[in-house]
C-alpha positions in Angstrom: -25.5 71.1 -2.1 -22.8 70.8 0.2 -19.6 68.4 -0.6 -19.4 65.3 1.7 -17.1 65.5 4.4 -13.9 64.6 4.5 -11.4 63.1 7.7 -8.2 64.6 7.5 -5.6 63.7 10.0 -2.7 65.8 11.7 0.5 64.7 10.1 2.1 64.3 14.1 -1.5 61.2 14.1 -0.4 59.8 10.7 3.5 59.8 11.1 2.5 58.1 14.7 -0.4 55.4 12.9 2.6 54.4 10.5 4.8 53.5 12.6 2.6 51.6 14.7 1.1 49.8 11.8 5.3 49.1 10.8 5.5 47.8 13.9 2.7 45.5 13.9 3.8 44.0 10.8 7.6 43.5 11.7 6.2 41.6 14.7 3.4 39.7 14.1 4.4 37.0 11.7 7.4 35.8 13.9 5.5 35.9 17.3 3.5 33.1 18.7 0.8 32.6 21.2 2.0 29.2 22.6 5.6 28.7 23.3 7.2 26.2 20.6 8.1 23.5 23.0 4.7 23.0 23.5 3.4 23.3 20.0 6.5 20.7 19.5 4.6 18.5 22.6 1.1 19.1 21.2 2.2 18.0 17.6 3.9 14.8 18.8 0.7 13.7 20.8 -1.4 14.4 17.5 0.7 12.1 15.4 0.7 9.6 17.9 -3.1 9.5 18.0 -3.5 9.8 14.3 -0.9 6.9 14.0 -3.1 4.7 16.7 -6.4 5.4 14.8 -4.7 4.4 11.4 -3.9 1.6 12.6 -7.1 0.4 14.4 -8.8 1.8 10.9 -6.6 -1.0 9.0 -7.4 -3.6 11.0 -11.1 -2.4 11.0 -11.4 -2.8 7.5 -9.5 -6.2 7.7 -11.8 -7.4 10.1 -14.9 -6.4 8.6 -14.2 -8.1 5.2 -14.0 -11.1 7.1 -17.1 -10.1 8.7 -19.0 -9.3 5.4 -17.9 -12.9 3.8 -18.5 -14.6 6.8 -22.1 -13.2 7.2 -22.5 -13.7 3.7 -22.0 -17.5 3.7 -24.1 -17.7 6.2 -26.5 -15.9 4.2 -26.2 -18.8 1.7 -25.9 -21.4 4.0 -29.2 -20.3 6.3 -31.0 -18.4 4.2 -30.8 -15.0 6.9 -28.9 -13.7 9.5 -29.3 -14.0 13.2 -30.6 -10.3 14.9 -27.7 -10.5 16.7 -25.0 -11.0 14.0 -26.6 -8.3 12.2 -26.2 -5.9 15.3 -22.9 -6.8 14.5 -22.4 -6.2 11.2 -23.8 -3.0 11.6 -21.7 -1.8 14.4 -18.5 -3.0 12.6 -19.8 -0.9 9.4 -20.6 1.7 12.2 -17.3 1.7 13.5 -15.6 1.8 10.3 -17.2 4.8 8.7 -16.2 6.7 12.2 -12.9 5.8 11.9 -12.9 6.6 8.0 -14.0 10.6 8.8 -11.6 10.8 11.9 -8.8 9.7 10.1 -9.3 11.9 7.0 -9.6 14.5 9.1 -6.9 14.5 11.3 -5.0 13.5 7.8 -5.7 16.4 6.6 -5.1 18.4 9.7 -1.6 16.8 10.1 -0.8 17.3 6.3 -0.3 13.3 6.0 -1.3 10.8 4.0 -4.0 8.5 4.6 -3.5 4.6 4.9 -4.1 2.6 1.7 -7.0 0.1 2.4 -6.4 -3.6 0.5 -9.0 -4.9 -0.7 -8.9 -8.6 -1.1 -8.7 -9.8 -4.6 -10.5 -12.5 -6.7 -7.4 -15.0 -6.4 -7.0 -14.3 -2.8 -10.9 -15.2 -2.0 -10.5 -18.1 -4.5 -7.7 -19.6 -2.1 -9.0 -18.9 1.2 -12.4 -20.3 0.6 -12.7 -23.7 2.3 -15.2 -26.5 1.7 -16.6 -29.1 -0.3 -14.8 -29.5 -3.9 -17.5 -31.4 -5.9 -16.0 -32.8 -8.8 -16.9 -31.8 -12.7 -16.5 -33.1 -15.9 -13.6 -31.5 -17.2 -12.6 -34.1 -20.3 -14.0 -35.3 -23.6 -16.4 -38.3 -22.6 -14.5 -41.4 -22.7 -10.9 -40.1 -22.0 -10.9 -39.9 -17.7 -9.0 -43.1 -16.5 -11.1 -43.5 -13.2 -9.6 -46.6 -11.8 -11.6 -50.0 -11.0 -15.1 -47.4 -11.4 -14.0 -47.0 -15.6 -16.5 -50.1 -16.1 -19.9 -50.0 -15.9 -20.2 -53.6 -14.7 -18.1 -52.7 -11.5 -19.7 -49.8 -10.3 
């Protein structure tokens, strides 16, 4: 049975590997393939694009909450939706989930934080709504003061 065989190299090949592989790593981490004013270019365009998209993806989501209530009074009021405004509702929901993975991602490239959506709150939806108030009984029976209808003669 015969050993396995072995490389051995001649110490002139090693001493002259070593100092290549010195060499190679006193250079490589401070050399770069693209000159830095046009890194410096490349990332200012970048941040002005993600900054566009942020803000298109605010509005976005602004403007398809008002979508979503609008189409859902109209749910109430008509029973359905018209084909075309749920084209558009879908689009808009389209749009936004588009906007949502591009803006993570260049987020993440870019090592900056992603805009905080609002959502609109209870109070807010309670004072925007517009409409017909119908009256309820809010009293005990017998205590409202409703002006010349309070007798049952006159009304």
């Amino acid at each position: 049975i015969s050993a396995p065989f072995q490389v051995t190299l001649s110490t002139k090949l090693r001493d002259k590997a070593q100092a290549t592989i010195e060499l190679f790593n006193a250079n490589v981490p401070f050399s770069h393939a693209v000159a830095p004013n046009i890194t410096s270019t490349l990332h200012k365009h970048c941040i002005g694009a993600y900054q566009s998209l942020a803000n298109s993806y605010v509005s976005t989501h602004v403007r398809l909450g008002k979508l979503e209530k609008r189409c859902e009074q109209d749910r109430l009021l008509q029973g359905t939706l018209s084909e075309a405004r749920e084209k558009g509702l879908a689009d808009a929901r389209s749009l936004m989930e588009s906007l949502t993975k591009t803006v993570q991602t260049l987020s993440e490239a870019l090592d900056v934080t992603v805009p905080v959506l609002k959502e609109e709150s209870a109070e807010e939806s309670e004072e925007s709504t517009k409409g017909i108030e119908l009256w309820t009984k809010s009293g005990v029976d017998g205590d409202e003061k409703l002006g010349s209808f309070d007798d049952e003669e006159t009304r």
